[in-house]
C-alpha positions in Angstrom: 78.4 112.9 111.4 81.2 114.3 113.1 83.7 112.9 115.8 85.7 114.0 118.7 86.5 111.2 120.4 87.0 108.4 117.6 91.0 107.3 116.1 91.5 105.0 113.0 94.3 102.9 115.4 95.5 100.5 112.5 94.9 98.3 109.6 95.6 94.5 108.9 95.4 93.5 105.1 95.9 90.2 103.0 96.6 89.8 99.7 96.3 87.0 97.7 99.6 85.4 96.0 97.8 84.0 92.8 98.4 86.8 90.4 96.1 86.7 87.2 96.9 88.9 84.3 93.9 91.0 82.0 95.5 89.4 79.0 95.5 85.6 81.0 91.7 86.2 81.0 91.4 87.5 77.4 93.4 84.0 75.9 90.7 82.3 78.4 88.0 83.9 76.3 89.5 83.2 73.0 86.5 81.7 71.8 84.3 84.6 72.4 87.3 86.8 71.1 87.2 84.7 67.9 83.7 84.3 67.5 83.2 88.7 67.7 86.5 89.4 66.3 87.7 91.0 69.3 91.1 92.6 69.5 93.8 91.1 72.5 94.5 93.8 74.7 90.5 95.6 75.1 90.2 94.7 78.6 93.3 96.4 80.0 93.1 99.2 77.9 89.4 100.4 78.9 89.6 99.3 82.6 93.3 100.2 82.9 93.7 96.9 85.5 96.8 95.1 83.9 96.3 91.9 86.7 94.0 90.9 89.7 94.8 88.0 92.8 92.9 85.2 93.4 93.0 83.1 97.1 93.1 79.6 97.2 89.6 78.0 95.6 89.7 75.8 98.7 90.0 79.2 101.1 86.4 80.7 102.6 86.2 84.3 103.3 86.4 84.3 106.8 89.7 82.2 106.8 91.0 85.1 105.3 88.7 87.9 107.6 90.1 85.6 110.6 93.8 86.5 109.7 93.6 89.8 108.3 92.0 91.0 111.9 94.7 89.0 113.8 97.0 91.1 111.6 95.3 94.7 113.1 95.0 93.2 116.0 98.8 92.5 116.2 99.7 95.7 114.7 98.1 97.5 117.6 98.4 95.5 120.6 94.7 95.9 121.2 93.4 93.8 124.6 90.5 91.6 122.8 88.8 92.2 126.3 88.7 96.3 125.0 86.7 95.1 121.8 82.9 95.7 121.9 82.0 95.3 118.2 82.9 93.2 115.5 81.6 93.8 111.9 82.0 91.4 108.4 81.9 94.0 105.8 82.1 92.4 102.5 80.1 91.2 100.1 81.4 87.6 100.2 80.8 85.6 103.3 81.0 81.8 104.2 77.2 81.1 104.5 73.9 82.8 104.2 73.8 82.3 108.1 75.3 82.6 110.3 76.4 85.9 109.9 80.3 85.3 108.9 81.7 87.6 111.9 80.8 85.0 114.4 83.2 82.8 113.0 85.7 85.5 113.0 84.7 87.0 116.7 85.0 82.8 117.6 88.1 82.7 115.6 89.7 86.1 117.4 88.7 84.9 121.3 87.0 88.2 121.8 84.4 89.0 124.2 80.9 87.6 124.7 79.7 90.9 125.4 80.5 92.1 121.8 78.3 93.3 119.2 78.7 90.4 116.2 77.0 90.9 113.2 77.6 91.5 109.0 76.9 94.4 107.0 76.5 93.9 103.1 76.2 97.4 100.8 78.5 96.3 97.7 81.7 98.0 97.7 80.9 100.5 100.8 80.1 97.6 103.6 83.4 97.5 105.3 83.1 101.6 105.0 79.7 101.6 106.8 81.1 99.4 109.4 83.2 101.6 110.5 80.7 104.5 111.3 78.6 102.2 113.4 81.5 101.2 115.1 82.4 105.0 115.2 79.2 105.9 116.5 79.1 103.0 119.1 82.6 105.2 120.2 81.3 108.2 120.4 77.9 107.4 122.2 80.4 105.8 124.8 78.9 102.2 124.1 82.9 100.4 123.4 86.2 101.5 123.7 87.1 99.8 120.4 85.7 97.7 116.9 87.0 95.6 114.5 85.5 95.6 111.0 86.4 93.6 108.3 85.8 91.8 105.2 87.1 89.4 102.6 86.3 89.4 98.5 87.1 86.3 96.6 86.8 87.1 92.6 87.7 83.9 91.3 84.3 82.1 91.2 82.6 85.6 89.5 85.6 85.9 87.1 85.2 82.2 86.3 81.4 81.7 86.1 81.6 84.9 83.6 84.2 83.6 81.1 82.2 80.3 81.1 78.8 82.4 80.6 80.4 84.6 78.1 82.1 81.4 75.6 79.2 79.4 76.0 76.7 81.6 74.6 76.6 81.9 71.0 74.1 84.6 70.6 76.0 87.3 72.4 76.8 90.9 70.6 79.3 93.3 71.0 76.9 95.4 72.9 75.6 92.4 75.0 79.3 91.7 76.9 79.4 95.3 77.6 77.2 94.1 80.8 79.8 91.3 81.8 83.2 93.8 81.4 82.7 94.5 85.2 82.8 91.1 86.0 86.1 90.7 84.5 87.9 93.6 86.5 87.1 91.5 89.8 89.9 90.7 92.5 90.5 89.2 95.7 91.5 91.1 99.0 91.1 91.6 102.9 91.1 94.0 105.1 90.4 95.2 108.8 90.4 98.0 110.6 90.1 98.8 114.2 89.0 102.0 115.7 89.2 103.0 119.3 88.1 105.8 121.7 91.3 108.6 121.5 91.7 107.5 125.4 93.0 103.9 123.9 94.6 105.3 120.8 98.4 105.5 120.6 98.2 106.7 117.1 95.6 110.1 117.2 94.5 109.3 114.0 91.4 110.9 114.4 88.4 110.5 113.0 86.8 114.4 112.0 83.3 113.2 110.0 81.5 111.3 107.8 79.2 111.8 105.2 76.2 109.7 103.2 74.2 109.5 100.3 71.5 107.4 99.0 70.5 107.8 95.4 68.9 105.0 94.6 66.8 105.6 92.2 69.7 104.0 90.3 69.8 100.5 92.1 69.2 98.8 88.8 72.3 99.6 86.9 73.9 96.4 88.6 72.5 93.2 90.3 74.6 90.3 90.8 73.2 86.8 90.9 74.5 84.1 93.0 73.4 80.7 92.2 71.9 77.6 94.2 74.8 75.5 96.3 75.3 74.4 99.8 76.3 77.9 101.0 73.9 79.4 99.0 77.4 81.7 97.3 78.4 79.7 94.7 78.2 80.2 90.7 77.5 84.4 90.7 76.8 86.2 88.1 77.0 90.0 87.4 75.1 92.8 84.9 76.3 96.2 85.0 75.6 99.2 82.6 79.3 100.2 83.2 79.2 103.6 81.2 75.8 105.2 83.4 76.9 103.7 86.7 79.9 105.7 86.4 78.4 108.7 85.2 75.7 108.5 88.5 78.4 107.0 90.3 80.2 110.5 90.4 77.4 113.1 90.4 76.1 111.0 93.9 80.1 111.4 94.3 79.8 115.0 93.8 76.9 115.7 95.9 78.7 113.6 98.3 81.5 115.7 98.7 79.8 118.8 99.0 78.7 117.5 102.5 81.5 116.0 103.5 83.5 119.6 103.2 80.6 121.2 105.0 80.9 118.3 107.9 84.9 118.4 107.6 85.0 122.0 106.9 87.7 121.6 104.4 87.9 122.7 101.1 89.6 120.8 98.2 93.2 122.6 99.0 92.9 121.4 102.9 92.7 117.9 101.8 96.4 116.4 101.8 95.7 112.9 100.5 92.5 110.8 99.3 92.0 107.3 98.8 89.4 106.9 96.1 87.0 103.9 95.1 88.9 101.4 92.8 86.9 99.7 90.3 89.2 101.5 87.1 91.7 104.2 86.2 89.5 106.2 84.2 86.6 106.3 86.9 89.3 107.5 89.2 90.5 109.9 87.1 87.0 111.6 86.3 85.7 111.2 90.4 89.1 113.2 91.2 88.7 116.0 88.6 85.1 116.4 89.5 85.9 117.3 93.2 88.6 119.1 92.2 91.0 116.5 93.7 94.7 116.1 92.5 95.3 113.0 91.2 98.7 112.6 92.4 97.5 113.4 95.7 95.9 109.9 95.4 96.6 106.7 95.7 95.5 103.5 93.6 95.5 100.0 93.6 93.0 99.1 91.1 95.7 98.4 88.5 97.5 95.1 90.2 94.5 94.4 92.3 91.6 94.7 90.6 88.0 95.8 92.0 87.8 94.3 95.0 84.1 95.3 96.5 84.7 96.6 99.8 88.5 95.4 100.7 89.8 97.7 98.1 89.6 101.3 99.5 90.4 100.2 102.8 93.4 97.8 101.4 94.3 100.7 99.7 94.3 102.9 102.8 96.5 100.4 104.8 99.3 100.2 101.3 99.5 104.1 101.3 100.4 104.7 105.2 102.3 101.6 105.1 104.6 102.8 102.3 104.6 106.1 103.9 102.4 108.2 101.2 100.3 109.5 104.0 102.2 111.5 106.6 101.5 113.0 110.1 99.3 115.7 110.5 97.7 115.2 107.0 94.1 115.3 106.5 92.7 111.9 104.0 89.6 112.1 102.9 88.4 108.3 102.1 85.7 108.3 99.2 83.8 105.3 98.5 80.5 104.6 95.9 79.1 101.7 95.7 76.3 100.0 93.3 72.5 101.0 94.8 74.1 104.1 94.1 75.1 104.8 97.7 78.3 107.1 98.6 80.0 107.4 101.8 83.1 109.3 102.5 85.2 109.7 105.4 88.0 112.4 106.8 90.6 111.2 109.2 93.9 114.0 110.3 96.6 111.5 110.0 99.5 110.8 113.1 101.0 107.7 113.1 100.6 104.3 111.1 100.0 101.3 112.8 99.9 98.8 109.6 100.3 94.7 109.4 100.5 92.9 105.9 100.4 89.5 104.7 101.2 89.2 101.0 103.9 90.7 98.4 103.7 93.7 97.2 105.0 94.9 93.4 108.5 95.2 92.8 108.7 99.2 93.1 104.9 99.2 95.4 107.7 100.4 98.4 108.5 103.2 97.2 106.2 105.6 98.8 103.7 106.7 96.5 105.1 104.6 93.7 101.6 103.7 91.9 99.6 106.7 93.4 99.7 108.5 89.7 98.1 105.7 87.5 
């Protein structure tokens, strides 16, 4: 998949203002803690996320979608009438059906002559969004898309620490499967691409690659339970220690594409945004593509995994603070559960970024928390 004609114009983001700290959730599963002899401080330490956000319990994902795009869309003076697709990325969504992004193309006043629909593949959906909407670009279908998404943790976060002190036959070995759960955040993102005739940034898009190797869709399923939007009361298994291990060997295979699409090599790459889930997955993905880490920047540790908001959350926080510079190439590397990898290059120009939500005391300083 390569691109000649296709810019990343801008991001919108939201974060959440509810902060909730690792240890916060540990005293919350004191009983469990008690009951195992658990020591305080196990979550942090083998996750490395010291806090994740939380939206309102009242708020739907596609309040927050609806905002977030309004942000891109106000960061790049886009005319809605030069929109011809419109894609709901994430993993959480309002109702079964409709899809979420009509609420959010309703929502936006766009046009009736663009492509609505949601895309669901874990923490890559937002990600494969934008390739459609790239190749829709390319193939001269639209002048510009908007895709987005919206994860809300709390209920999975919730539902697990209620699972986890409740059951009185758990071992130390069984809650391995639910340490996942706990590392869960909120965010949102969008991001609009446009044909380079449009852009004012020339953030251009170079390729894309993907892989599917799913012979190891097992090694996490989440559950949602029975309510009125068919969303409520999830629950989530994950072998942790082999989905990271065949996370980054499909990572690895991955990237060997992706330099052959690119054509760069390791040294050529300027900045990366990897997937967030923890600090030591993001420390072994980088090593194993030969990847500086300090050429990378991370999230994970005040956000929390957030399916498929956080790489491109993470994105929008790194040009906005002003880690990523004109004329660099970023190489954008997401995994997700199935195991599916898709990673994306983009030569850098000019930022076009809108935020709603505080950032850390220090987050400003360009590439403050990009180390770890």
């Amino acid at each position: 998949m390569k691109y000649q004609n296709v810019c990343i114009e801008g991001l919108g983001y939201c974060l959440p203002d509810e902060i909730v700290t690792s240890a916060e959730v540990e005293q919350r599963l004191a009983p469990l803690y008690q009951r195992l002899r658990l020591p305080e401080g196990r979550l942090e330490l083998m996750t490395g996320i010291s806090q994740r956000r939380f939206f309102p319990d009242v708020v739907q994902p596609g309040d927050v979608s609806i905002h977030s795009a309004r942000n891109v869309m106000a960061a790049t003076g886009i005319d809605p009438s030069d929109v011809g697709a419109l894609i709901h990325g994430s993993v959480c969504r309002d109702f079964l059906e409709p899809a979420t992004a009509c609420r959010v193309h309703h929502a936006l006043g766009l046009p009736q002559d663009c492509v609505v629909y949601d895309v669901s593949n874990a923490c890559l959906g937002i990600l494969n969004g934008a390739i459609q909407i790239a190749n829709m670009i390319e193939l001269g279908q639209i002048k510009a898309g908007i895709v987005v998404g919206t994860e809300s943790g709390r209920h999975l976060v919730d539902n697990t620490i209620e699972t986890l002190n409740n059951s009185e036959n758990l071992s130390r070995n069984d809650i391995k499967l639910a340490v996942a759960s706990l590392t869960i955040g909120s965010a949102s993102c969008a991001m609009l691409l446009c044909h380079k005739e449009l852009s004012r940034t020339g953030n251009q898009m170079i390729a894309a690659s993907a892989r599917a190797h799913t012979q190891h869709h097992d090694l996490c399923h989440s559950i949602a339970g029975k309510n009125e939007t068919g969303v409520g009361n999830p629950l989530m298994q994950t072998d942790s220690e082999k989905l990271m291990a065949e996370g980054i060997a499909t990572g690895a295979a991955t990237f060997a594409d992706f330099q052959a699409e690119t054509g760069w090599s390791p040294d050529q790459i300027d900045r990366s945004i990897c997937h967030q889930v923890g600090l030591t997955h993001r420390k072994l993905v980088l090593e194993k593509l030969g990847l500086p880490i300090e050429n990378d920047f991370a999230t994970v540790q005040w956000l929390g995994n957030t399916g498929a908001a956080a790489l491109p959350t993470t994105l929008a926080l790194a040009a906005q603070t002003q880690f990523i510079e004109a004329g660099q190439n970023v190489a954008l590397l997401g995994i997700g559960s199935g195991i599916n990898c898709v990673m994306i290059g983009a030569q850098w120009q000019t930022t076009m970024v809108s935020g709603t939500g505080d950032m850390p005391v220090g987050m400003e300083r360009s590439g403050a928390l990009s180390a770890g």
